[in-house]
C-alpha positions, 0 to 999 in steps of 0.5 A: 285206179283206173291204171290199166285197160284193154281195148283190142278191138281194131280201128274200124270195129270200134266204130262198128261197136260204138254205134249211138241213138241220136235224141231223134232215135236214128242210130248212127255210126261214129267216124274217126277223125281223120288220121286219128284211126292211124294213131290207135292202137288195139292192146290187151294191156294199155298203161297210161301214157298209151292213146285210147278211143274215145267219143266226143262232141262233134261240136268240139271240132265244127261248132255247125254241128248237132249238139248230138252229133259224135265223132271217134277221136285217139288221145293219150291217157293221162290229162295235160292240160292247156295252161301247161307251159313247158314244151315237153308234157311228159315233164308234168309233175302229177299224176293226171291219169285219174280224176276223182268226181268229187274234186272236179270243181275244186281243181282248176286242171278238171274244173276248166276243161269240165265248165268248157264242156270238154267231156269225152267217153273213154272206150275199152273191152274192160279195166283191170283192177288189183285186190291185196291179199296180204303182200300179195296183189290178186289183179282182175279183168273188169267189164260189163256182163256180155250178152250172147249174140241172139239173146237181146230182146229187140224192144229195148234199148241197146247200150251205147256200145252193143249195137252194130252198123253198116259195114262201109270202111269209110271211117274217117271224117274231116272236122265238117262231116257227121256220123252216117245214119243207119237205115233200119236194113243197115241196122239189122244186118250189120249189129255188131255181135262182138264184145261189148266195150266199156263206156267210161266217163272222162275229161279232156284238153288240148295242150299246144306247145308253147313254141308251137306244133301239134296240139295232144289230146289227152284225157282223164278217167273220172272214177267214183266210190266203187260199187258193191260187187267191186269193194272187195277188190278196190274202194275206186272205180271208173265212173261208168255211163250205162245205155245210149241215153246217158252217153248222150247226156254227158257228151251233149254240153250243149244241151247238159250242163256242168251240173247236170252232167255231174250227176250221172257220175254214180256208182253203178254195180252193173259190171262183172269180172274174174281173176287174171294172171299177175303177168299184167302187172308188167305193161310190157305183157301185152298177149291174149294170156293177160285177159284170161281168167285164172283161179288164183288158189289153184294151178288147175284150169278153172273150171268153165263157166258159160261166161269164160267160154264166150271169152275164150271164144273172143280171144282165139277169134281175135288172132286177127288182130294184132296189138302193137303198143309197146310191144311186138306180141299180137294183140286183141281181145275183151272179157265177159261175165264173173266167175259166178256166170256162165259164159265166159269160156265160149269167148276164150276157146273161140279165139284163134283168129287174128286181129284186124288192124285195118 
């Protein structure tokens, strides 16, 4: 636990997605690395191993940089860590795809990333989580609860990754540019109205080949007890980061420390999720079909709910999207509410588009 995600979203919508509030209160919009938004690859089914989204520093890359400053960076899933000495990293001998919070300090492949302050947020449309029922395992599609477009009340705070941003494609920085700030027209006229992405929190390092070459990113997902709502189905959950101010917080090194950091690792019961079909079991399935809710005790189409219909909505609207990790099937999409809500329908029985790669 966390073993399989989905992120759908294409490179520029990501960032579009993500936009941050700066400790000033500027909103701004994250650029990629440059060349890293070549290497991401939108899926509906990312095993570890697959390379993710994931916000770090600014300050990792340009030490001038402001200690809030955010950057969008791809880096394989499943921790190398820099002391690793054989040329080939996918000789490691254990698992490093999950970190638990309570072992950071005590294992010296998280501990000296963690006092570096190597911590990154992880950026997926949801994970996917697997409930035993006897023999059999029931997997889930987990995520934060959707908000229809019009429905947010503009004098609160946005979460970290449901604001939108201009629509200038250049998306990509060198290690000595910033973020742009958004004017408050931009921001008003750009709000991303999408799926809101997960922001889960983790570590990473910098592995370089001992012969040298190109150094790999690569990252860990911190996980915690899970939250009520989510027990029944497994005892783990991604440690997740809830609103602007507590991304900030725990990329902020320089401002945070360590232990301070630590602590906003908890279990939060703020996410929702709903049934899929066992055919994401195999990574290698990588369709619209893996995030659709499903009612494991019936054949029958699930009745919809509001939240399934934002869903649907979202999957057919992703046609314009193309998923390519591990597999020639398009790829694109997110979830939404529980079975329990109302709305995830709308999202599925809107999708008909396909994903944007570009």
């Amino acid at each position: 636990m966390c073993g399989r995600t989905a992120c759908t979203l294409a490179p520029d919508e990501v960032s579009r997605a993500c936009a941050y509030k700066s400790r000033g209160g500027q909103r701004r919009r994250p650029r990629w690395r440059d060349g890293d938004a070549d290497k991401y690859q939108p899926s509906y089914n990312k095993s570890p191993q697959s390379t993710s989204p994931v916000l770090v520093s600014q300050r990792h890359f340009n030490k001038e940089a402001p200690g809030d400053e955010c950057v969008l960076a791809s880096m394989r899933w499943g921790l190398v860590p820099a002391w690793f000495r054989d040329n080939n990293p996918n000789k490691m001998q254990y698992s490093t795809n999950n970190c638990r919070s309570e072992n950071i300090l005590e294992k010296k492949t998280y501990k000296d990333p963690l006092v570096k302050g190597q911590r990154c947020v992880i950026l997926a449309d949801g994970f996917y989580e697997w409930q035993k029922t006897g023999k059999d395992k029931q997997p889930f599609f987990i995520y934060f609860p959707q908000t229809p477009s019009g429905d947010k009340n503009k004098d609160q705070d946005e979460p970290a990754t449901s604001c939108g941003n201009g629509e200038d494609s250049e998306a990509a920085c060198s290690p000595g540019e910033g973020s742009p700030v958004l004017t408050e027209g931009e921001e008003a006229a750009e709000e991303w109205t999408g799926w809101k992405l997960l922001t889960m929190a983790g570590l990473f390092d910098r592995w370089t080949p001992p012969d040298g070459g190109e150094p790999l990113y690569t990252y860990s997902v911190i996980t915690v007890n899970a939250s009520p709502n989510l027990q029944n189905i497994h005892h783990r959950m991604p440690a997740i980061l809830d609103g602007d101010e507590e991304v900030r917080r725990w990329l902020n090194f320089g401002e945070v420390k360590c232990l301070d950091a630590l602590k906003l690792l908890e279990s939060k019961n703020s996410l929702t999720f709903h049934p899929v079909s066992p055919m994401v079991n195999n990574s290698r399935n990588n369709s619209p079909e893996c995030l659709q809710p499903v009612d494991p005790n019936s054949k029958k189409e699930p009745k919809p709910t509001a939240s399934s219909k934002m869903m649907m909505s979202w999957l057919e609207n992703s046609g314009k999207r193309k998923a390519t990790e591990g597999t020639d099937e398009p790829s694109r999409d997110s979830a939404e509410n529980s079975l329990k809500s109302t709305g995830l329908q709308q999202w599925l029985q809107g999708a008909s588009k396909k994903p944007r790669t570009k």
